[in-house]
C-alpha positions in Angstrom: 120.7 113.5 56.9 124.4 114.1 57.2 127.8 115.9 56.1 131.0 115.5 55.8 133.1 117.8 58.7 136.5 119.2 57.4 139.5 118.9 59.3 140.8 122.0 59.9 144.2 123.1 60.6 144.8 126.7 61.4 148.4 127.2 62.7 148.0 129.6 65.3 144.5 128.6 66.7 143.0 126.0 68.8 140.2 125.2 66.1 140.7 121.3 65.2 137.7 120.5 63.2 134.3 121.5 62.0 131.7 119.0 62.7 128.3 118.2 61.3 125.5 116.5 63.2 123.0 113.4 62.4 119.5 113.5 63.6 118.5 110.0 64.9 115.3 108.3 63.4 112.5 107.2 65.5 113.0 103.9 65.0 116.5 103.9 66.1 116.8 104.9 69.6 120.0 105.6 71.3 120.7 103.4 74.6 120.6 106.7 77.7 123.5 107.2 80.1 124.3 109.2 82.3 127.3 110.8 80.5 125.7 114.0 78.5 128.1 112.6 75.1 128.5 109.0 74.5 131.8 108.4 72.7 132.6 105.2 70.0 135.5 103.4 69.5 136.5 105.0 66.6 135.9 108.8 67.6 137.9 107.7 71.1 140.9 106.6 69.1 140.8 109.5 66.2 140.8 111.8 69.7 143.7 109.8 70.8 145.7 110.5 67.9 144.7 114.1 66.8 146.0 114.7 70.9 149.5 113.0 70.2 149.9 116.0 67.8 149.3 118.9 71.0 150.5 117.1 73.6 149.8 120.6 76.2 146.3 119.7 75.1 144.1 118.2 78.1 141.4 117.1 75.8 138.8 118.2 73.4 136.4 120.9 73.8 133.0 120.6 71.8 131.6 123.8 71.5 128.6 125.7 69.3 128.2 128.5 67.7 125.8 129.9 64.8 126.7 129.2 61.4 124.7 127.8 58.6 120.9 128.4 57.3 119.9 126.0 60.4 121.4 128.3 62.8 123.6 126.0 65.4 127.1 124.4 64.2 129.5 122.2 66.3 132.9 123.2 67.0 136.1 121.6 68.5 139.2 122.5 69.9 142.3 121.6 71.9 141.5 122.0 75.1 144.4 123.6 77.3 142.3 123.7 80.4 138.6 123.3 82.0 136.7 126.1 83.4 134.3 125.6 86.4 131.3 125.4 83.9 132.4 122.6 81.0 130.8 119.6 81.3 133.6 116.7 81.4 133.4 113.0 80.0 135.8 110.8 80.2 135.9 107.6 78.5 138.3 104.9 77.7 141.3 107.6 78.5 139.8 110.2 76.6 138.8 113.4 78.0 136.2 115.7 76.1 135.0 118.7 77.3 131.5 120.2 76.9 131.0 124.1 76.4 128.2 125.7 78.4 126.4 126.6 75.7 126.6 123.2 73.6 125.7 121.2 77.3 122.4 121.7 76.0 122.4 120.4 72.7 124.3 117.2 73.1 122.6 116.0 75.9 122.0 111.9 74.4 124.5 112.2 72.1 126.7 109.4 70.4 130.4 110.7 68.9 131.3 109.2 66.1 134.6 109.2 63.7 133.8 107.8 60.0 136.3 107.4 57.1 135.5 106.8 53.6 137.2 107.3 50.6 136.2 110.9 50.0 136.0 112.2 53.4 137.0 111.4 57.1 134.5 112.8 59.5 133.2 113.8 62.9 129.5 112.4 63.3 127.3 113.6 66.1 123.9 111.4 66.6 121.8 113.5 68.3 118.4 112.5 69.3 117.7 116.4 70.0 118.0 117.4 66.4 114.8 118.7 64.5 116.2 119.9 61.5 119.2 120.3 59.4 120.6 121.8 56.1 121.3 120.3 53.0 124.6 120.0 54.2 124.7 118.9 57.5 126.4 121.0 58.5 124.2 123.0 60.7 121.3 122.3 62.8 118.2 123.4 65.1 117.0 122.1 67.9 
């Protein structure tokens, strides 16, 4: 089960979107790597664009905080520097980093970026999921 993630835009902040998770289904399996977030094409090149707009941005940052009636919600942000514990990945020129606290939770994990007519969204295939809202928004692990 999934949600749509809104983009938000708070002048002032670092916050550039909200993003919801989808729990992967036994019988579809992601492929491992070693990377601990696998990204696709399309999330790579929505990254690529949304970082043309901060240019002092290094990259993303995927982070997690509580939120929701599941308890865990992603976050990201533009990412001005790396600290000694983020997890890096770099793929295809883009560079994403991992929160200490969210290491944990994406470890498996395919990015995605979907667009439909209603919504444009941030998708997270996690295979570590257990449960999530109504919404999507928020998970458990």
């Amino acid at each position: 089960m999934w949600a749509t993630s809104q983009l938000i835009r708070q002048y002032g902040t670092k916050v550039v979107a909200t993003a919801t998770v989808k729990g992967v289904k036994s019988g579809k399996r992601l492929i491992p790597t070693r990377a601990a977030l696998t990204l696709t094409p399309s999330a790579i090149s929505r990254i690529k664009s949304l970082l043309k707009e901060k240019p002092e941005s290094i990259g993303l940052k995927i982070g997690v905080r509580q939120r929701g009636c599941n308890g865990l919600s992603y976050t990201l942000e533009y990412a001005e520097k790396k600290t000694a514990m983020d997890e890096e990945v770099v793929q295809d020129g883009v560079r994403v980093l991992i929160d200490q606290k969210a290491q944990l939770t994406l470890l498996g994990t395919e990015m995605d970026f979907q667009e439909g007519q209603l919504a444009s969204e941030f998708v997270f295939n996690n295979p570590n999921i257990k449960g999530t809202c109504g919404c999507g928004e928020s998970f458990s692990i």
